[in-house]
C-alpha positions as CSV (number, residue, x, y, z in Angstrom):
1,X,271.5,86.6,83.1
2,X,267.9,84.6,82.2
3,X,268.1,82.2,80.2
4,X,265.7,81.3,77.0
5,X,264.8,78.3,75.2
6,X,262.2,77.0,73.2
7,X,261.4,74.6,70.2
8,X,258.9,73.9,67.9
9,X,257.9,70.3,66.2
10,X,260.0,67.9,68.1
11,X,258.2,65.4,70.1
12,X,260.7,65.5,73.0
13,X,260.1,68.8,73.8
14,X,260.2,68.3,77.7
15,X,263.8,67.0,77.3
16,X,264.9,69.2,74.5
17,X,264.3,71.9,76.6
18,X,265.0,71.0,80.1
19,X,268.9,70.1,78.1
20,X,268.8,73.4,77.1
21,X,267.9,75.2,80.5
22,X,270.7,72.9,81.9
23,X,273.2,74.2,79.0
24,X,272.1,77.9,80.5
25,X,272.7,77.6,84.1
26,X,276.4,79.2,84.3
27,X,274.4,82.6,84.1
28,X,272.6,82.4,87.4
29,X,268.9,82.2,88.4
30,X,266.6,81.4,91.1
31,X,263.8,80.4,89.6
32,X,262.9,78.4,86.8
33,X,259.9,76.8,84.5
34,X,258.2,75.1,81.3
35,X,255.5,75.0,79.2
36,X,254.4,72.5,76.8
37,X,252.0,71.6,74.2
38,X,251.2,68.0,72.3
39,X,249.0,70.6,69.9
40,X,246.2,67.7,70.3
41,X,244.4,69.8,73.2
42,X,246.6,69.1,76.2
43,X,249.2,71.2,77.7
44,X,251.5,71.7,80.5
45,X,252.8,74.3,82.8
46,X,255.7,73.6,85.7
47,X,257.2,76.2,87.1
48,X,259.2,76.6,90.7
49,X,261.4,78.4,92.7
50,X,265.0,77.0,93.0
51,X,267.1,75.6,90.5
52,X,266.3,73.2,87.4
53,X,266.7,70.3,89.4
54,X,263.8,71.1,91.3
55,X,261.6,71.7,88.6
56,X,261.9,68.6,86.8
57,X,261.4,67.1,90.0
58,X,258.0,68.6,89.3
59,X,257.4,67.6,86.0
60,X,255.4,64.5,85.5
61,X,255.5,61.2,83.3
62,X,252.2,62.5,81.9
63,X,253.5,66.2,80.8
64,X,254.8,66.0,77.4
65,X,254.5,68.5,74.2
66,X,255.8,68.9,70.4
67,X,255.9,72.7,71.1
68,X,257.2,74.5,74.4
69,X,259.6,77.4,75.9
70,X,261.1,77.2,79.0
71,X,263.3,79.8,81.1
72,X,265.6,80.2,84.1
73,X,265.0,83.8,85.9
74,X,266.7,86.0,88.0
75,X,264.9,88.2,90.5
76,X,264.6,92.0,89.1
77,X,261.0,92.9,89.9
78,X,259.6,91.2,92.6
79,X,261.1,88.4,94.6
80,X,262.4,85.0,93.4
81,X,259.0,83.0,93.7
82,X,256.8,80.5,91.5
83,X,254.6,83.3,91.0
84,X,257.2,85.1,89.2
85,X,258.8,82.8,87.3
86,X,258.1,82.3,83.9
87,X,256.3,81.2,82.0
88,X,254.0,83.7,82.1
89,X,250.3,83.6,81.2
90,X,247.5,85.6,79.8
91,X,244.5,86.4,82.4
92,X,242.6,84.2,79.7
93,X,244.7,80.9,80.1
94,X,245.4,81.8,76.2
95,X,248.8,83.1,76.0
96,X,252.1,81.7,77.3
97,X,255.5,84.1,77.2
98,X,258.7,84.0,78.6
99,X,260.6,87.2,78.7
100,X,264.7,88.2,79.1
101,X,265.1,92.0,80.0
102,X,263.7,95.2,81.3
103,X,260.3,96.7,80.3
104,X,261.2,100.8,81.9
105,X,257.0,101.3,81.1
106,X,255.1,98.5,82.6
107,X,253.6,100.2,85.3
108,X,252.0,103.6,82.5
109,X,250.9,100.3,80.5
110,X,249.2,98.8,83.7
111,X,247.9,102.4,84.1
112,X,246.7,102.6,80.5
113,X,245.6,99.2,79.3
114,X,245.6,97.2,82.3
115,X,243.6,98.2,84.9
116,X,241.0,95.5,85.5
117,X,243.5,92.4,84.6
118,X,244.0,90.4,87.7
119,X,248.0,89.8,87.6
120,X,249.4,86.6,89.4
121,X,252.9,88.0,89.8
122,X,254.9,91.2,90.4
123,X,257.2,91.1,87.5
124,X,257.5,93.6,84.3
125,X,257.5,90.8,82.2
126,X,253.9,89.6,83.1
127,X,252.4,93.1,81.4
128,X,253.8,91.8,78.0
129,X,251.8,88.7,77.9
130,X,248.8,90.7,79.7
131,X,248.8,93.3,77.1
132,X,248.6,90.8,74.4
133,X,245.8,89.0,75.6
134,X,243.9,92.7,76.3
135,X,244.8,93.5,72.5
136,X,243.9,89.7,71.5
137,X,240.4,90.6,72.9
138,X,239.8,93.7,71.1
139,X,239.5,91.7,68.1
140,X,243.3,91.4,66.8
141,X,244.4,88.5,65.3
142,X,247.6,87.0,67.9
143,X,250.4,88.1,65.3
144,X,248.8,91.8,65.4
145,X,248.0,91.6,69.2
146,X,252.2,90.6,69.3
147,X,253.0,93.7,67.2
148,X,250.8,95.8,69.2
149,X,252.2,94.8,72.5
150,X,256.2,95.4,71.4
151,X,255.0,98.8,69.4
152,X,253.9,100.3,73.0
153,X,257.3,99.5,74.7
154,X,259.4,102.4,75.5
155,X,262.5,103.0,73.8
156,X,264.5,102.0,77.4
157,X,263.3,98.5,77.4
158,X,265.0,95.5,76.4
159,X,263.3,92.1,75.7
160,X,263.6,88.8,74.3
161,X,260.3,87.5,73.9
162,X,259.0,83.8,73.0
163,X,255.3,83.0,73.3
164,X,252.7,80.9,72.3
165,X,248.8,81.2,71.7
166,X,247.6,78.4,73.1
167,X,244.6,78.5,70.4
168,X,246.7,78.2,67.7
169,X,249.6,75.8,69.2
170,X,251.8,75.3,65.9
171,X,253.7,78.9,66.0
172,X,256.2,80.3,68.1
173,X,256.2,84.1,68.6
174,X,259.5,86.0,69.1
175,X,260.8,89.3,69.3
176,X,263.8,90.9,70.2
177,X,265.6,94.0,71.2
178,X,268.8,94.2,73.4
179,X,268.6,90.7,74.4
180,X,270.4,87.8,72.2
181,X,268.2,85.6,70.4
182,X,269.1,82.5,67.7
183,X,266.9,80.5,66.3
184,X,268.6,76.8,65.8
185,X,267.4,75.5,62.2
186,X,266.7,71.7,62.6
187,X,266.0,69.0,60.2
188,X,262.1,68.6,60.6
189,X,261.5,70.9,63.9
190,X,263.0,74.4,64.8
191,X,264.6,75.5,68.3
192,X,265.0,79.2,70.2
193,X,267.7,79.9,72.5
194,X,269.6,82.9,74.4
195,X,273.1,81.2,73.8
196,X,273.9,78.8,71.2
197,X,275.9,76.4,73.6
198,X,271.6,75.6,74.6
199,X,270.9,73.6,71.5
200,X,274.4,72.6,70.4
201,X,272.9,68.9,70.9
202,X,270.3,69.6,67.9
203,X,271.7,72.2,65.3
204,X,275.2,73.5,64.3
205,X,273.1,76.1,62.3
206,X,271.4,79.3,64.2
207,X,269.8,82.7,62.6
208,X,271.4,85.5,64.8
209,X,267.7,88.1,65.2
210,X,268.2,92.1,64.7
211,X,266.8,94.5,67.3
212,X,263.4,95.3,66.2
213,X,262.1,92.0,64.2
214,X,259.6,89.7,64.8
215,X,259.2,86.0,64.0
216,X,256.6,83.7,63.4
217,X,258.7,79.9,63.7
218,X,257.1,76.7,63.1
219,X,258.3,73.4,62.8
220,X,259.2,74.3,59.0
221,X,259.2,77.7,58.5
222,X,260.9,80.9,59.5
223,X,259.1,84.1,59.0
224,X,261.1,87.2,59.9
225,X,259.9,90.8,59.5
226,X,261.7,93.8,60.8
227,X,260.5,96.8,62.4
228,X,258.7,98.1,59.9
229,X,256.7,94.8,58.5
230,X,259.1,94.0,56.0
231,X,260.3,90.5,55.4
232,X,264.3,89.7,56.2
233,X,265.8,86.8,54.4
234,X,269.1,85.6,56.4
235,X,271.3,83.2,56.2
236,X,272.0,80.7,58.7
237,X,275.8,80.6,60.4
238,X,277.4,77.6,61.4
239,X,279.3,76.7,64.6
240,X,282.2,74.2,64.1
241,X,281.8,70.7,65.8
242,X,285.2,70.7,67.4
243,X,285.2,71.3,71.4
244,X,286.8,74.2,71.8
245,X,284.3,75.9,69.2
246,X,281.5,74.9,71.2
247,X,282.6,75.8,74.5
248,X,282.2,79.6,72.7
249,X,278.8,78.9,71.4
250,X,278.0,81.2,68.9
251,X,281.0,83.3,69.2
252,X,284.2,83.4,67.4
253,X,286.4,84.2,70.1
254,X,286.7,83.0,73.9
255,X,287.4,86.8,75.0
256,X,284.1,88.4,73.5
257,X,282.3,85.4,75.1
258,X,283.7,86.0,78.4
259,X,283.2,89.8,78.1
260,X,279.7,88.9,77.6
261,X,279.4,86.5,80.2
262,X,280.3,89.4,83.4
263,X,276.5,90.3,83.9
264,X,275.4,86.9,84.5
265,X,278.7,86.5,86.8
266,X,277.8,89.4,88.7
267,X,274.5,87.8,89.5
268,X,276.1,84.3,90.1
269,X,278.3,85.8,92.7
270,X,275.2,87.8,94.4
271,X,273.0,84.1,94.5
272,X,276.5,82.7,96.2
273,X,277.5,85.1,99.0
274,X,274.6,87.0,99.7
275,X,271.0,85.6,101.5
276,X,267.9,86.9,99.8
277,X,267.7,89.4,103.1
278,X,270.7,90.7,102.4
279,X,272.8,88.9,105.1
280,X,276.0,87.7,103.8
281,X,277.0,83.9,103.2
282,X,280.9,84.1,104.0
283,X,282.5,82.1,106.1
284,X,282.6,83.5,110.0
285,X,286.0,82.1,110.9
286,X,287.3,83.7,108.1
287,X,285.7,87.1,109.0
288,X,287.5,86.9,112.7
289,X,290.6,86.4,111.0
290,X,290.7,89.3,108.8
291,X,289.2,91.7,111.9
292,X,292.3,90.2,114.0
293,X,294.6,91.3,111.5
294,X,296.4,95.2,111.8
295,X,297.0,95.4,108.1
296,X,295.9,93.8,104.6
297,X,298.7,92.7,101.9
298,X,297.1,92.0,98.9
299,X,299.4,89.9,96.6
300,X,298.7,89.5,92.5
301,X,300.3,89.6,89.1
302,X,298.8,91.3,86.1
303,X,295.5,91.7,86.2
304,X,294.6,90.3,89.2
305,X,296.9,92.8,91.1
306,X,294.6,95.7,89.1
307,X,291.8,94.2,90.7
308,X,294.1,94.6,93.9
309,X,294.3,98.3,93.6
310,X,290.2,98.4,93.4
311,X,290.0,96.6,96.3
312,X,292.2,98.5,98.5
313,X,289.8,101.5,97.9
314,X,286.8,99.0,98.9
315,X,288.8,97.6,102.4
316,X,289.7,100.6,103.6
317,X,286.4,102.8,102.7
318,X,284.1,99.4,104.0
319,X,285.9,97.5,106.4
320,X,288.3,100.9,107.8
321,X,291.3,98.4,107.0
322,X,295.0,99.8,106.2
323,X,295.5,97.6,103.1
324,X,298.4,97.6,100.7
325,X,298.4,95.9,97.5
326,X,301.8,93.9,96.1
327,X,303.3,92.6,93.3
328,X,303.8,89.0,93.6
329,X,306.8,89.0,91.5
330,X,308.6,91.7,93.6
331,X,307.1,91.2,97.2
332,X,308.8,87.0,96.8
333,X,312.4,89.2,97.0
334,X,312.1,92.2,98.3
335,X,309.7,91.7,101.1
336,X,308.7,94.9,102.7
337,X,308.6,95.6,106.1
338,X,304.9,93.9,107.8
339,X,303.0,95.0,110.4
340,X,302.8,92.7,113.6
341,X,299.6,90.7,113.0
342,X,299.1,90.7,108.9
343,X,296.7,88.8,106.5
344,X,297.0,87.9,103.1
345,X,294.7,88.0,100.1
346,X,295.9,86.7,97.0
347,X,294.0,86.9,93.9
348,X,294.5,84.7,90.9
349,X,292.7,83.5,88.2
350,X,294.1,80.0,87.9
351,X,295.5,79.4,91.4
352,X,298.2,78.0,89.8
353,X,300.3,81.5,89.2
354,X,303.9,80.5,90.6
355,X,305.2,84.2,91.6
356,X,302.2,84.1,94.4
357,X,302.9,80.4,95.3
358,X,306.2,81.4,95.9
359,X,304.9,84.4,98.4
360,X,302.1,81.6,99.7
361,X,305.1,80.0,100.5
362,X,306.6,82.6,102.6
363,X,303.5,83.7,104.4
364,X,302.7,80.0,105.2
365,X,306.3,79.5,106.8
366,X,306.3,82.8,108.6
367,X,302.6,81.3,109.9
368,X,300.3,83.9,108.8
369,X,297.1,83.6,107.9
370,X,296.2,84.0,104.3
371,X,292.8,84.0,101.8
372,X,293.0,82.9,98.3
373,X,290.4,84.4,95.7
374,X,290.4,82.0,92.9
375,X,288.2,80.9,90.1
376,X,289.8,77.5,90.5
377,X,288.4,75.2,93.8
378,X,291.0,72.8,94.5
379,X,294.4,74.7,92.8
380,X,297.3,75.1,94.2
381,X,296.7,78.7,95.8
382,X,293.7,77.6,97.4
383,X,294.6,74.8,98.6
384,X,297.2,76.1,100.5
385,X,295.8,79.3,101.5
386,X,293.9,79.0,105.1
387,X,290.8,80.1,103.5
388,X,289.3,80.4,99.7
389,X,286.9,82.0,98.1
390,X,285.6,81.2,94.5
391,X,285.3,83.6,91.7
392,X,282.3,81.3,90.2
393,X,283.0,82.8,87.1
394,X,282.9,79.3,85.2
395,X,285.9,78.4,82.6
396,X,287.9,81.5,81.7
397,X,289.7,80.6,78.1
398,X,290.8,83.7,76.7
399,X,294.2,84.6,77.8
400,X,293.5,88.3,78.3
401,X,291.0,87.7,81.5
402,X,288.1,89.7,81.8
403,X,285.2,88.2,83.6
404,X,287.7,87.2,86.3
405,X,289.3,90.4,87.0
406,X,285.4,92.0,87.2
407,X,284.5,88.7,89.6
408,X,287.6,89.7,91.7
409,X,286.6,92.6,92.5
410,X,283.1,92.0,93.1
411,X,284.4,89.3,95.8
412,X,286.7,91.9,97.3
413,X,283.5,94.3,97.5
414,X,281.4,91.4,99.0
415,X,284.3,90.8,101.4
416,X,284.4,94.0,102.4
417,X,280.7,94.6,103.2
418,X,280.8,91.5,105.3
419,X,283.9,92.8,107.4
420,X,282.3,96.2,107.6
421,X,279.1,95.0,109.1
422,X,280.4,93.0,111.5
423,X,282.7,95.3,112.7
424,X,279.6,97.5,112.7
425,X,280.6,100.4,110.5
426,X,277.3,102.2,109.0
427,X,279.2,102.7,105.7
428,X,279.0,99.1,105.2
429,X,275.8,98.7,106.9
430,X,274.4,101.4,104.1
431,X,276.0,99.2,101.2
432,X,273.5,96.8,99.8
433,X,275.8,95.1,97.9
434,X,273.6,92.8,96.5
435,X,271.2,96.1,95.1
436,X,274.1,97.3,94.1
437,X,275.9,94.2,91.9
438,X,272.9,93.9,90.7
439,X,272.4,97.1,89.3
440,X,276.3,97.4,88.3
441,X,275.1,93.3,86.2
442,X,272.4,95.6,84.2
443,X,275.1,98.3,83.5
444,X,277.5,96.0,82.2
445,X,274.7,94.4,79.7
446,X,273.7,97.8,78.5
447,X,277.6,98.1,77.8
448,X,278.1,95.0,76.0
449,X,274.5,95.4,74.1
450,X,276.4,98.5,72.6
451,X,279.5,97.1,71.2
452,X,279.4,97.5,67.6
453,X,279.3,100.8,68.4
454,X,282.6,100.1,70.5
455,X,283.9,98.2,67.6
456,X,283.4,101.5,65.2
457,X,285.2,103.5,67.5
458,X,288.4,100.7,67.4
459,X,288.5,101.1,63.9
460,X,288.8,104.7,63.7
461,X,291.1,105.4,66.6
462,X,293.1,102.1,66.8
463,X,293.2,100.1,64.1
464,X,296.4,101.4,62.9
465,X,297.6,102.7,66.1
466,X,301.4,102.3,67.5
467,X,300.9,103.9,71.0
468,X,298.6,104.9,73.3
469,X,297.7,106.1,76.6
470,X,294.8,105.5,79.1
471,X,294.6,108.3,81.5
472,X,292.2,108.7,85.1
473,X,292.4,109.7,88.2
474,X,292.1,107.7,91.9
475,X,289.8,104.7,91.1
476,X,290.1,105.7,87.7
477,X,293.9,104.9,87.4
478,X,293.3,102.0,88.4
479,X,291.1,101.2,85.9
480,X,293.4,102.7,83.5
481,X,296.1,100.3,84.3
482,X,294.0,97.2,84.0
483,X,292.4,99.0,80.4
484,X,296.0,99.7,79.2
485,X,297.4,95.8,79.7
486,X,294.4,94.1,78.0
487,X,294.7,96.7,74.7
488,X,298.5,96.1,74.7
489,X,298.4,92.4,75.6
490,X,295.8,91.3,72.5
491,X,296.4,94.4,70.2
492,X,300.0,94.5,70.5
493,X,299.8,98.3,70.7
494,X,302.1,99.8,73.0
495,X,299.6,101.3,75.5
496,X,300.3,102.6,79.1
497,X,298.0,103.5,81.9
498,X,298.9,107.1,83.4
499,X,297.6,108.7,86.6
500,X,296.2,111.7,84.5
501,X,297.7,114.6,86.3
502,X,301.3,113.0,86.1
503,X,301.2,113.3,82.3
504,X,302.8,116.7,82.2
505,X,305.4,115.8,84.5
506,X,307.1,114.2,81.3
507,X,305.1,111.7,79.4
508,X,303.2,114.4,78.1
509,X,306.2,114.6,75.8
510,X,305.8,111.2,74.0
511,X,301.9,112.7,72.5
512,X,301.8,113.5,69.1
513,X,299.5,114.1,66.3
514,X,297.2,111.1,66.6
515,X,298.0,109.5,69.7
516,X,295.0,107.6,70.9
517,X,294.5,109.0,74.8
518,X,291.6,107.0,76.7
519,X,290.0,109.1,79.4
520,X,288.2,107.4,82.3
521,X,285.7,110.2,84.0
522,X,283.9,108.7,87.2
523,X,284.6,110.1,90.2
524,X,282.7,113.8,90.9
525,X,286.0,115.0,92.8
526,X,288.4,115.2,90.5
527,X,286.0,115.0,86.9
528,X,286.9,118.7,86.2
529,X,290.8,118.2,87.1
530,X,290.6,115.1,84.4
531,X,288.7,117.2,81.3
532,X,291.7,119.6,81.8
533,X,294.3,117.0,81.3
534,X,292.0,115.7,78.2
535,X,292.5,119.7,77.1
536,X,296.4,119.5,77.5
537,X,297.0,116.5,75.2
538,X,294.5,117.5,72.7
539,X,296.4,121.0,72.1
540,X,299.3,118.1,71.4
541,X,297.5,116.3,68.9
542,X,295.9,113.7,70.3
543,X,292.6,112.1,69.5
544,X,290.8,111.5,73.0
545,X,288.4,109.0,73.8
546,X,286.3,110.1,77.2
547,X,284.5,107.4,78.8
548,X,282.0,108.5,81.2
549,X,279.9,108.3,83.9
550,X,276.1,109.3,82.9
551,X,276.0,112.2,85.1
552,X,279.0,113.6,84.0
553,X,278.9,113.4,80.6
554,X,278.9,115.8,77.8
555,X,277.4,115.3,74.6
556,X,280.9,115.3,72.8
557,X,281.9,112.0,74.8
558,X,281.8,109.1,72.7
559,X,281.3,106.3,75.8
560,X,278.5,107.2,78.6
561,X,278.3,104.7,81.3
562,X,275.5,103.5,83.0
563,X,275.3,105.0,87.0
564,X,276.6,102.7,89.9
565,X,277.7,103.0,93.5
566,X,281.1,105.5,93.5
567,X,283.3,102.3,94.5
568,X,281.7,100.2,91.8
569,X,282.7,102.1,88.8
570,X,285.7,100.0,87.8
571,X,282.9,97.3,87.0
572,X,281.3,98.9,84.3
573,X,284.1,101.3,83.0
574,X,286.5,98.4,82.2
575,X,283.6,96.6,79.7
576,X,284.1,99.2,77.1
577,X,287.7,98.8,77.3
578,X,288.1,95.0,77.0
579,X,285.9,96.1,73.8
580,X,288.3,98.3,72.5
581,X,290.5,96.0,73.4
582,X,289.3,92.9,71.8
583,X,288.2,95.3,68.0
584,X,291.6,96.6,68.0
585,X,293.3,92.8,67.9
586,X,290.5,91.3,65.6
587,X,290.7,94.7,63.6
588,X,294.9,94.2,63.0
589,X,293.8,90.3,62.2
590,X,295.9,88.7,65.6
591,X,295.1,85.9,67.3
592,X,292.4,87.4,69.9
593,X,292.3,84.5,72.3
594,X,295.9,83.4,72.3
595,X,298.3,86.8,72.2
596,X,302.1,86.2,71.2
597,X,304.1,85.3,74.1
598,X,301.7,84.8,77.0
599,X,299.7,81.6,78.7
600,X,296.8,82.2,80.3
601,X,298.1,80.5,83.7
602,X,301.6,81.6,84.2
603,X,303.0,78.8,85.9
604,X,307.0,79.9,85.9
605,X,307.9,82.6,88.1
């Protein structure tokens, strides 16, 4: 999602932080800009629409600053313009703020506070710096005015917040709450950033901030207080010099990295296939291939045939489609019987998997036409395939893949939107995918912004686990299966993914006293059918986990979801899974990112 950076006492701040913008621009944006000050009376702001290129296109030889913050945005409220992007500034010229998140209140504290400011942009994010100027006026000093401003949030906002009083240029303001935040300590000067892979070129040592505090950071010193005032003394952590430890920033493993990473793919994948009026950017000679075809074989292995089974549901309800979904490894022998004019998808991380080469292979002799979905341009699969389209996911280390199964399907639902409108079906004409991606990116962060509480619930249901079962029905079985490999592939406990209403028909017999059962509750059809299955295996014994969609949730579950489009839910229900998934391994002290016995690109078939 944004990105955040800023510094404090270096006298290449223009460069400092345009490196760190750069460092930021995997999570996708379309608008970007800086502000600077040499703290001798002169300072700069540059902001544009477009990516970071442009802007320091924009910047000057003369613009130059020992203290600045800088951000990358994308569009939320109102649309991707110079007027929106940050920085952001007071009415007064006086305050400069840059702002990841959501504030759910600005327009009751426009209502309230606000009403005569004269407002440059449309975004939430222009309030906060608004309100602190208003409070600044009433006589409060720019630290109180800060305070003030965060107090009258509401409780559903999230922010990360730099910002700096042009009046007293020697301070950087910051405040956070359901938004990551570091500060990078640095010998003589002192940097801000969203991700630690921003400022990797200037510190190995960051200060992870709590929900709730607030910082005053100057060049030497680091002044935390938490929510209530009081001062927090923390110690720095440090992030190893090797390469592969910082490609993962601050993170210890690749896999909670890349979990974290889906929201910003989800936008990535909007700003690549979709125009800013909604029309879609997919090839058309790949469209007229696909509507030419009688029937879609969708061809996988592991997790990328889970993402299969999604996207069956998304052809057929979208484009109207009769689309089957394969196993690579069993289609290459035992080739069922095709319809007279088929097409192939295949879907794979690497484009290197060798049990769909070897169907590639097939399909390319027979001379059919085939699509390869890939988050690697130029691999094997793709380069064979008639047609590709990229995951844009960036660099997927982990071997348990995450942000490329959830990029998968997200392509499949753009495909299918495309198809559907140009074959002029009004279901796909009344799916803004784009709206909803978007809204499915801010459900995922909620998710991920919540998973310590995931990790509690690891170590009390799996930690010492031997089996387990993940149970849904229609879309969610197939996001059962998908949850059930990652938890058995990095946990190493035996888990299997059931259509819920078949565990009675025998299964039902392996639940005992304990078992961990994962219920996934989405779908309004069949939610009632799935809390009765919950019922039958906690008269066996087990301990259930119900993970739920908002509106049908009960106050006993211990997962809610966040609300998306019906066909989306797969998006956000898997996150709390490749959570579980990830505590349960780091909880039983495994390797997270490289399980026993697997590669992450399976190369022999």
């Amino acid at each position: 999602m944004c990105g955040i950076v800023g510094e404090v006492g270096n006298d290449n701040a223009v460069e400092l932080l345009i490196h760190g913008l750069t460092k930021l621009e995997y999570r996708g944006y379309d608008s970007a800009g800086i502000y600077v000050n040499d703290e001798k009376g002169n300072d700069y702001l540059v902001k544009t629409k477009g990516r970071i290129s442009e802007l320091e296109k924009k910047i000057g030889d003369d613009v130059h600053g020992t203290i600045g913050i800088a951000h990358t945005r994308w569009a939320t409220h109102g649309i991707p313009s110079e007027a929106n992007a940050h920085p952001h500034v007071s009415e007064d010229g006086r305050f400069y703020l840059v702002h990841n998140g959501v504030i759910t209140n600005f327009k009751e504290l426009k209502e309230e506070y606000l009403q005569g400011v004269k407002f440059v942009g449309e975004t939430d994010s222009e309030v906060i710096v608004q309100l602190v100027g208003h409070f600044a006026k009433e006589g409060m000093s720019t630290l109180e005015a800060f305070k003030k401003t965060i107090s009258v949030l509401d409780d559903g906002s999230t922010y990360g917040i730099l910002m700096i009083d042009r009046e007293n240029p020697e301070t950087l303001y910051i405040a956070k709450k359901k938004s990551p935040l570091l500060i990078g300590v640095c010998d003589g000067f002192n940097v801000v950033c969203s991700d630690a892979m921003a400022m990797l070129n200037v510190t190995h040592d960051f200060i992870e901030l709590h929900d709730g505090e607030i910082v005053e950071l100057t060049a030497n010193e680091i002044k935390i207080q938490d929510a209530n005032g009081q001062p927090v003394e923390r110690k720095t952590f440090h992030v190893d010099e090797d390469a592969s430890a910082s490609e993962k920033g601050a993170y210890e493993h690749f896999m909670l990295k890349e979990i974290d990473e889906q929201p910003a793919v989800m936008h990535k994948l909007v700003q690549e296939y979709t125009n800013e009026d909604g029309s879609m950017k997919i090839d058309q000679d790949l469209i007229n291939a696909i509507e030419d075809a009688d029937r879609l074989y969708i061809v996988a292995a592991g997790t990328s045939y889970h993402a299969g089974l999604v996207g069956h549901e998304l052809f057929e309800k979208f484009a109207k489609i009769p689309t089957e979904v394969h196993v690579a490894s069993e289609f290459a022998y035992n080739q069922p019987l095709l319809s007279k004019k088929p097409f192939f998808i295949f879907l794979t991380q690497s484009g290197e998997t060798a049990d769909s080469h070897q169907v590639l292979t097939q399909v390319n002799e027979a001379g059919y036409p085939s699509l390869t979905i890939t988050n690697v341009a130029n691999s094997t699969l793709s380069r064979e395939a008639t047609y590709t389209l990229l995951l844009y996911a960036g660099p997927e280390i982990a071997v348990a893949s995450t942000k490329a199964y959830t990029a998968q399907i997200a392509v499949e639902a753009l495909l299918a939107k495309a198809l559907g409108v140009d074959m002029g079906y009004q279901e796909a004409k009344d799916f803004d995918v784009r709206k909803e991606l978007s809204i499915v990116a801010n459900g995922m962060q909620e998710l991920v912004d919540e998973k310590h509480d995931i990790e509690k619930l690891a170590q009390k249901y799996l930690a010492k686990a031997r089996n387990a079962f993940y149970i849904g029905r229609a879309i969610d079985y197939d996001t059962a299966i998908e949850a059930a490999l990652k938890l058995k592939e990095v946990s190493y406990i035996q888990t299997e993914g059931f259509a819920a209403g078949e565990l009675k028909h025998g299964t039902i017999a392996l639940i005992e006293e304990g078992t961990p059962v994962i219920s996934i509750i989405t779908d309004h059809t069949i939610a009632s059918h799935t809390r009765s299955n919950e019922e039958e295996v906690v008269a066996r014994g087990a301990n259930v986990i119900s993970i739920v969609s908002k509106d049908l949730a009960k106050d006993t579950d211990q997962i809610v979801l966040p609300t998306v489009h019906p066909l989306l839910t797969s998006l956000v229900a898997i996150i709390p899974a490749q959570l579980l998934a990830y505590y349960a391994s780091e909880q039983r002290g495994y390797d997270v990112d490289k399980p026993r016995n697997l590669a992450k690109s399976v190369t022999v078939e």
